[in-house]
C-alpha positions in Angstrom: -50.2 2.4 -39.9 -47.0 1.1 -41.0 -45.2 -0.9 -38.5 -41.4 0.8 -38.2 -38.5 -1.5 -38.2 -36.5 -1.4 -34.9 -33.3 -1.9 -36.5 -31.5 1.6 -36.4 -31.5 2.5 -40.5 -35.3 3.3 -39.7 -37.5 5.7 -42.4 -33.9 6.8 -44.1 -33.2 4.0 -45.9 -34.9 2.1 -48.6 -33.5 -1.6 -47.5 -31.8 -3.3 -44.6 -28.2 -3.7 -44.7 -26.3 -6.6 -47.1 -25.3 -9.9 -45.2 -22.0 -9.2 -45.0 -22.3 -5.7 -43.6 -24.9 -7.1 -41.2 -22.2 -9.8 -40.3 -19.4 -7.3 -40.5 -21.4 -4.5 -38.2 -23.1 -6.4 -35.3 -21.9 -6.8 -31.5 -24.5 -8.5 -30.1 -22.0 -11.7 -30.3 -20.1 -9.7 -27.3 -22.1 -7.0 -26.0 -25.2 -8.9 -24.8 -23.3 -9.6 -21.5 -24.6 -5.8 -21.1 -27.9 -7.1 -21.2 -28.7 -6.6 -17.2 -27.2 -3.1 -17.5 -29.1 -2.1 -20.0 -32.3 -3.1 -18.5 -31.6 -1.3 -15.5 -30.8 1.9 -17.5 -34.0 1.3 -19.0 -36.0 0.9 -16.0 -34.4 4.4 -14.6 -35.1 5.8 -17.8 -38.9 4.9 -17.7 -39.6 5.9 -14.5 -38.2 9.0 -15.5 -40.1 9.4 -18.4 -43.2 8.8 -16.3 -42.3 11.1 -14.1 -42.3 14.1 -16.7 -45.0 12.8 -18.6 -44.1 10.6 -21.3 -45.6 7.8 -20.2 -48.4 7.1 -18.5 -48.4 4.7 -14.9 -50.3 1.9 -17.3 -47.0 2.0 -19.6 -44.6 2.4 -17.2 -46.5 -0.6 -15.2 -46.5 -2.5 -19.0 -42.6 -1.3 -19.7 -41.5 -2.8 -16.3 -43.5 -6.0 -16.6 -41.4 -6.5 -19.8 -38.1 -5.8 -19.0 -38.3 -7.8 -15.9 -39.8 -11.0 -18.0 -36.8 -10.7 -20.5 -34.4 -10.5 -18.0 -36.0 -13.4 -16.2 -35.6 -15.7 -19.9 -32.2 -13.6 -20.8 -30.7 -15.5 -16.9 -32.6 -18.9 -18.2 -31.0 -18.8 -21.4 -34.4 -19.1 -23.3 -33.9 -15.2 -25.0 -32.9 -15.7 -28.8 -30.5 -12.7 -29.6 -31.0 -11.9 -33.2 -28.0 -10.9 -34.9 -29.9 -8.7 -37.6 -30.9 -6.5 -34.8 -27.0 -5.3 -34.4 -26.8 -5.0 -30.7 -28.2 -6.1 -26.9 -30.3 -2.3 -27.2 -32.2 -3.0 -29.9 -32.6 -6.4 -29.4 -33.9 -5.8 -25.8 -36.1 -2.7 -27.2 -37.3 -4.6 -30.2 -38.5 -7.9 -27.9 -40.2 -5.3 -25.5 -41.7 -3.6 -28.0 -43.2 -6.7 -30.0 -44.9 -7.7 -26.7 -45.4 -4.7 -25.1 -46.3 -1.7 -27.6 -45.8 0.9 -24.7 -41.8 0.3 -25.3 -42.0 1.9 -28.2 -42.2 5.0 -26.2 -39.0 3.8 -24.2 -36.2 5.2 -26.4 -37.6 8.6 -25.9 -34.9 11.5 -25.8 -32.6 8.5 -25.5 -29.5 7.4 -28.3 -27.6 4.6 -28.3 -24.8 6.6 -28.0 -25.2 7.9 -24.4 -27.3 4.1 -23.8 -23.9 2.3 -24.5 -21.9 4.7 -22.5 -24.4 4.2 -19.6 -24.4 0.7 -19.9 -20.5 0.1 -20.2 -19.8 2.7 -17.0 -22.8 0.5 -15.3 -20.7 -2.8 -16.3 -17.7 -1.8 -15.7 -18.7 -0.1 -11.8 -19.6 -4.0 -11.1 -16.2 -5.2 -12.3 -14.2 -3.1 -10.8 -15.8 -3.8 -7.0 -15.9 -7.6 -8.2 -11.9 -7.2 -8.7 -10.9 -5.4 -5.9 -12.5 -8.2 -3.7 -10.5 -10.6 -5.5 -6.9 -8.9 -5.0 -7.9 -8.5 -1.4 -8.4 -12.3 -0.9 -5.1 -12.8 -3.1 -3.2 -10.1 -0.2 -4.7 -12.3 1.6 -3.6 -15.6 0.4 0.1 -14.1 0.4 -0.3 -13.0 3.9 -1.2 -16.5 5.4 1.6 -17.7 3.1 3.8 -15.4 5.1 2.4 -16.3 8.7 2.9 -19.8 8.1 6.4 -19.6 7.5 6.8 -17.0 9.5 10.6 -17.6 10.8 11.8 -18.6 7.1 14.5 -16.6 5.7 15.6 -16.5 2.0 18.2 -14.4 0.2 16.7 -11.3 -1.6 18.0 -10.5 -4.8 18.9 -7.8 -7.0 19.9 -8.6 -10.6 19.3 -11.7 -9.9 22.0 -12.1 -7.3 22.2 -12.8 -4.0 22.4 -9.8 -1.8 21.2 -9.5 1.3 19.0 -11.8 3.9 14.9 -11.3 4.1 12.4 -13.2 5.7 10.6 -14.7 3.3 7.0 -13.5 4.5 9.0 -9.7 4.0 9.6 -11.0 -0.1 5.5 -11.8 -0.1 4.4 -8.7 1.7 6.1 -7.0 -1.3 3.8 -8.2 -3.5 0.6 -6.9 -0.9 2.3 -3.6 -1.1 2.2 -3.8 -4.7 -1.5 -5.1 -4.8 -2.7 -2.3 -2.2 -1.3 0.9 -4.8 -3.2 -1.4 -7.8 -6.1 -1.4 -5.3 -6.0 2.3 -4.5 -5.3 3.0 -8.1 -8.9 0.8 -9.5 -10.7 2.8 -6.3 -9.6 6.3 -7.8 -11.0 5.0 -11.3 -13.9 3.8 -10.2 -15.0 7.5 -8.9 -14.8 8.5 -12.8 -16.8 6.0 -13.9 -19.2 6.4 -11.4 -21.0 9.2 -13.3 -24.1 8.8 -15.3 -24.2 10.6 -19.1 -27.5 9.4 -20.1 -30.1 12.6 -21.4 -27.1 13.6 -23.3 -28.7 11.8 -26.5 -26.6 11.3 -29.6 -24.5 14.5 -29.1 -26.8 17.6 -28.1 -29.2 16.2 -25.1 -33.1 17.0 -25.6 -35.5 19.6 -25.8 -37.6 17.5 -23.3 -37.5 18.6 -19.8 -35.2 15.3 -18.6 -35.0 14.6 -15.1 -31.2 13.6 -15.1 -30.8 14.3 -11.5 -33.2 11.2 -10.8 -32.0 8.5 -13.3 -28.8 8.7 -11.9 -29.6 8.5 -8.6 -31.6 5.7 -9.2 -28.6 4.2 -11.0 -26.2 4.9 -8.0 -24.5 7.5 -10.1 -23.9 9.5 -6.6 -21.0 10.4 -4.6 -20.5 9.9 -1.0 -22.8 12.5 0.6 -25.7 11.1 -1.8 -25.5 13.7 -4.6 -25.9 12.8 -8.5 -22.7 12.8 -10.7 -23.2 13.4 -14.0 -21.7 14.2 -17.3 -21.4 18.1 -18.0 -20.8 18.2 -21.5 -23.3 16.0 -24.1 -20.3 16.4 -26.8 -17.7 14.1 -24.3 -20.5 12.7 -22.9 -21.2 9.9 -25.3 -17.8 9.9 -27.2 -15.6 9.7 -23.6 -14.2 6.4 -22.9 -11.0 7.9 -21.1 -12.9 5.8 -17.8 -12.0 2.3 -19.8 -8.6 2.9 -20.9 -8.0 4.4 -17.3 -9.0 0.7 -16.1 -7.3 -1.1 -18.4 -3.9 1.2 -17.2 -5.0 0.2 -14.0 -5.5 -3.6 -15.1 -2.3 -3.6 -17.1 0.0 -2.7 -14.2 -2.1 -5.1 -12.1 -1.0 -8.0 -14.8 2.6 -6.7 -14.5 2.7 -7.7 -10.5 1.0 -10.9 -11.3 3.6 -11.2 -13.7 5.9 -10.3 -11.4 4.8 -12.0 -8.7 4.4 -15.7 -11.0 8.1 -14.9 -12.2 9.5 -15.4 -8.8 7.3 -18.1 -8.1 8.4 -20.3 -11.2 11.9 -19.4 -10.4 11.7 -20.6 -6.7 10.1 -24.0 -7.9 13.0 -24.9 -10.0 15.8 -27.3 -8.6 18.4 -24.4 -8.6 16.4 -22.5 -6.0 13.9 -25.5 -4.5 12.1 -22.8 -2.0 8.7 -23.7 -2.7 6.7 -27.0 -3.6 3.0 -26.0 -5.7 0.5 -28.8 -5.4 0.3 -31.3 -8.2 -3.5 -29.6 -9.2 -1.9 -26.5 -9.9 1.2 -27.2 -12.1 1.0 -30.1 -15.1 3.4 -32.4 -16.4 5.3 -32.9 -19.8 4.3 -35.5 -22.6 8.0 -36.6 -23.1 9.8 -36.4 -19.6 8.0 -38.1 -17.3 9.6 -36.8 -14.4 8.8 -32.9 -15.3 6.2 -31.1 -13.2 6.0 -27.4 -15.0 4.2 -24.4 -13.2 2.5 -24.4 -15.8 -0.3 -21.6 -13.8 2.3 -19.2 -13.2 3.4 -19.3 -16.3 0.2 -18.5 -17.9 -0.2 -15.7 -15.2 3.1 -14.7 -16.7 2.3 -14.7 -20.2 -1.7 -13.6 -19.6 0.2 -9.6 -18.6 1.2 -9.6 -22.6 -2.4 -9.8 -23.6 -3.8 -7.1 -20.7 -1.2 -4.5 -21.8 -1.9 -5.5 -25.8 -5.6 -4.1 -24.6 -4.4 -1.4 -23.2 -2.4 -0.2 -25.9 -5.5 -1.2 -28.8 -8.0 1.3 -26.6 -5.2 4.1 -26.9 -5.0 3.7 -30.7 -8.6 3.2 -31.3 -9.4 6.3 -29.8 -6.1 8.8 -31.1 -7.6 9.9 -34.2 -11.6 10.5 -34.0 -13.5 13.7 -34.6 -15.9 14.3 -31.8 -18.1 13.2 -31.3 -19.7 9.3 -31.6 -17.8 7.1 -34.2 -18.9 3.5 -34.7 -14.7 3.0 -34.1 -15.8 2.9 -30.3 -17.6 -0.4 -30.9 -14.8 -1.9 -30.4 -13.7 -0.4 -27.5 -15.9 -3.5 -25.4 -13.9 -6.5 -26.5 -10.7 -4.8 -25.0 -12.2 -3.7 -22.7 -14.1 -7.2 -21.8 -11.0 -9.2 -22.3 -9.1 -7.0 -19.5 -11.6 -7.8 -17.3 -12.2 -11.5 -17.5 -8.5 -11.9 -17.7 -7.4 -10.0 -14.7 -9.7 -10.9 -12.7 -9.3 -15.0 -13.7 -6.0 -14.5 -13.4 -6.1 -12.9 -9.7 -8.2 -15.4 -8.5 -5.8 -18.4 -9.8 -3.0 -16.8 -8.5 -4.5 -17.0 -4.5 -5.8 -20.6 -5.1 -2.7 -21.7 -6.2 -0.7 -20.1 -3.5 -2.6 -21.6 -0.6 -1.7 -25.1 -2.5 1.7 -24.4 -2.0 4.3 -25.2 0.4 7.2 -23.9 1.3 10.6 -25.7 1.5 12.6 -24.5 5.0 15.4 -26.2 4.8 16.3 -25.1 1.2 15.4 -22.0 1.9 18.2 -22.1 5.1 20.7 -23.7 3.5 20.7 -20.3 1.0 20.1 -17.6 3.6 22.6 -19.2 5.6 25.7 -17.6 2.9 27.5 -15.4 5.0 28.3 -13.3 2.2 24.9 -11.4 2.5 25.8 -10.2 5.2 28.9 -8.4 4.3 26.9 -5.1 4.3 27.0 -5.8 7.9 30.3 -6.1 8.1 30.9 -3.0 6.6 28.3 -1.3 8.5 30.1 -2.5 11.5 33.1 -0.1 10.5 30.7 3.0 9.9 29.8 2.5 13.5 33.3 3.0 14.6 33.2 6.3 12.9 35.0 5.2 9.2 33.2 6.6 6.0 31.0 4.1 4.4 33.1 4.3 1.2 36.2 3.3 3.0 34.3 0.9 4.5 32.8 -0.8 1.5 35.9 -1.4 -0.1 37.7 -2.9 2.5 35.3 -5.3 2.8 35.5 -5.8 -0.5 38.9 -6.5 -0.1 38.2 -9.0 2.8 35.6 -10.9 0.3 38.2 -10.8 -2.5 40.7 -12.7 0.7 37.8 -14.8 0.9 37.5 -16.1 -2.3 41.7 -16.5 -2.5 41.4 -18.7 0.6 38.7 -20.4 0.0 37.1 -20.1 2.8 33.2 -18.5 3.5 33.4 -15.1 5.0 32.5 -15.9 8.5 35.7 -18.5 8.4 37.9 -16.3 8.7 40.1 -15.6 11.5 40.8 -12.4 13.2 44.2 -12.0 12.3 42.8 -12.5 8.3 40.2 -10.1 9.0 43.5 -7.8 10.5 45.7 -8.0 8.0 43.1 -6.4 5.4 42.5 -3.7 7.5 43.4 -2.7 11.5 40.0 -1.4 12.4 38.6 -5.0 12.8 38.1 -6.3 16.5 37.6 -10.1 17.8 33.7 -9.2 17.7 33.4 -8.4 13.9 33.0 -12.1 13.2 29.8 -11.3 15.4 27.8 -9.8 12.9 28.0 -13.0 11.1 25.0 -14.4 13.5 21.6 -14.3 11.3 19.3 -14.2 13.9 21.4 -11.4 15.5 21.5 -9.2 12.5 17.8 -9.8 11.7 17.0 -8.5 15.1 18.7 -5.2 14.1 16.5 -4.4 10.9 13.9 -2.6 12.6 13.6 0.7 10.7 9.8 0.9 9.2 9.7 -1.4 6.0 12.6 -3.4 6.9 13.2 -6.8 6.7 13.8 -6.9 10.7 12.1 -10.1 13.3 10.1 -7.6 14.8 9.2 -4.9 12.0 8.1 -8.3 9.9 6.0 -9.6 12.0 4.3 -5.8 13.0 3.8 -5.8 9.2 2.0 -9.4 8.9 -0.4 -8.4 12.3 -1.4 -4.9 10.1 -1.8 -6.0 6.8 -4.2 -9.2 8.6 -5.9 -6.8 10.5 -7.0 -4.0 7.6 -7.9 -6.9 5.3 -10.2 -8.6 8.1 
């Protein structure tokens, strides 16, 4: 009997494939890191083919023995990959088969096409667990941040201006706000993912009586009250990969509050602002200016949120154009899809190391809060609560700034007869609202920057990420 090549041009073909389109067409360079997902989805797809009779227990017993021995060299690094054999499915089946001949039974009502799928949804369900653990420790590295420097005020900014007075721990939490919606947003993905389309073959399932039901619950294709989730059309089944460019949406907003977050951190290292100090293993220096110390981390983090949203916007074009249903164009759906992975997730867990190795400066941070001009909303607040309209208000405190500025004196220098001759409505206790721990004290509303509200804020966030 003539022994059948496992590579996939099979009886069709009179040759193998030229060099260069061997070169040109193979992914085993980047998709063997599927390699433990695809032995599990073959394992659940043997024991299923046992159970309907395609194999007997002596095969099944034979098929299992060999996957788990492959694995076993695959984790030593003693497997050879074998570029000629296109991808980490045929080179898995193709080894099996060579020692074992029973796995030549294996890709039985089985296609690449929904094998990939399986495998990437199985990969991807790992990754996305793996990264949600690691923005929780990063919340959590922002909350201790917070705690430690719990009584530290800052200015908070908007266009890049001073505006009004925050504690700086309310500036951090922020960012766990922001983490928490990329969290919920990753958890939401992960339930479409979590859905199994293998029997749906290369496009039109099988005329074997498949027991889909039981490879996905072996797989942990289920949803909360134990039932099987699987694919209910064969067509999108093995062409979908809406579930990766729905993580990588995910991921790519997750980069852009990295981003976000590294942006204020380089900005507070620099001399202008001096609010933090990040330990000399996280930042480098400069090979000219020997007094330079460049967060250079945070930049990367920075510049790392280009890449994720590059990926992003490569799956959307990839996929824009094809015919149902498989297209060889999805082979390159994995690098992208690979890349946004390793990246957010290296770049998440960087982020947290470096901010517990970093220190915050209090009495810069002081000496800015301490500008009595953020607090001229307060001032004019202070008018609203003697029944004026907020718009008369707000420019006549304008009006006292601008008699600020002409004196040159800070706002809370002035006297009361200064204060009176801009407007009447000012008493001797208006220069009262001027006292920073007295107009923290007042911020209480739920999500403001108030003593109290701050530090309720701090005790939740600690206690749901315990």
């Amino acid at each position: 009997m003539k022994k059948i090549s496992p590579v996939s041009r099979s009886g069709r073909f009179a040759g193998g494939p030229a060099a260069d389109v061997a070169r040109f067409t193979e992914s085993v360079s980047f998709d063997h890191r599927l390699w433990r997902h695809d032995i599990l989805g073959s394992l659940a797809h043997a024991t299923m083919l046992r159970k309907i009779g395609v194999l007997t227990k002596k095969e099944l017993r034979a098929i299992v023995r060999g996957l788990n021995t492959i694995g076993q060299e695959i984790t030593a690094g003693k497997f050879k990959w074998k570029p000629e054999l296109e991808d980490v499915h045929m080179n898995i089946e193709a080894e099996l088969t060579r020692r074992e001949p029973a796995g030549a039974k294996l890709h039985t009502a089985r296609s690449r096409n929904d094998q990939v799928a399986l495998d990437v949804r199985l990969w991807l369900r790992d990754e996305i667990v793996r990264l949600l653990g690691e923005i929780a420790d990063l919340q959590r590295a922002l909350i201790s941040l917070g705690e430690k420097n719990a009584d530290v005020l800052i200015p908070g900014y908007t266009h890049l201006q001073r505006a009004q007075p925050v504690y700086l721990a309310h500036h951090l939490l922020a960012y766990v706000e922001m983490l928490e919606r990329d969290c919920e947003r990753l958890w939401d993905c992960h339930s479409r993912v979590n859905v199994c389309p293998l029997g749906s073959g290369a496009l039109a399932g099988s005329t074997l009586p498949l027991e889909r039901e039981l490879v996905a619950k072996l797989l942990g294709f289920v949803d909360a009250s134990g039932r099987p989730q699987l694919t209910q059309n064969s067509m999108d089944a093995v062409s979908d990969r809406d579930f990766a460019v729905e993580f990588c949406a995910a991921a790519a907003l997750l980069s852009v509050h990295l981003s976000r977050l590294a942006e204020d951190l380089i900005l507070w290292t620099g001399a202008e602002f001096n609010f933090i100090k990040i330990a000399d293993a996280y930042t480098t220096g400069s090979s000219l200016m020997p007094q330079k110390k460049n967060p250079d981390v945070a930049e990367l983090a920075r510049g790392k949120s280009g890449r994720v949203i590059g990926n992003l916007v490569a799956l959307l074009t990839l996929l824009k154009g094809l015919p149902m249903t498989y297209n060889r164009d999805l082979q390159e759906d994995k690098e992208r899809l690979f890349d946004t992975a390793d990246t957010v997730r290296a770049t998440t867990r960087i982020v947290a190391a470096m901010l517990r190795n970093t220190k915050v400066n209090a009495p810069a941070c002081a000496a800015a809060a301490s500008d009595p001009a953020l607090l001229a909303t307060d001032l004019a607040d202070y008018l609203v609560k003697q029944g004026m309209p907020f718009r008369q208000a707000h420019q006549i405190v304008g009006a006292v700034v601008a008699l600020a500025e002409k004196t040159g004196k800070p706002l809370n220098r002035l006297t009361f007869a200064e204060l009176q001759s801009v407007n009447k409505s000012f008493g001797r206790d208006a220069l009262g609202v001027f006292d920073l721990k007295r107009a923290m004290a007042k911020r209480n509303l739920t999500g403001a920057p108030g003593t109290k509200e701050v530090a309720k804020q701090l005790a939740r966030w600690r206690e749901l990420l315990s």
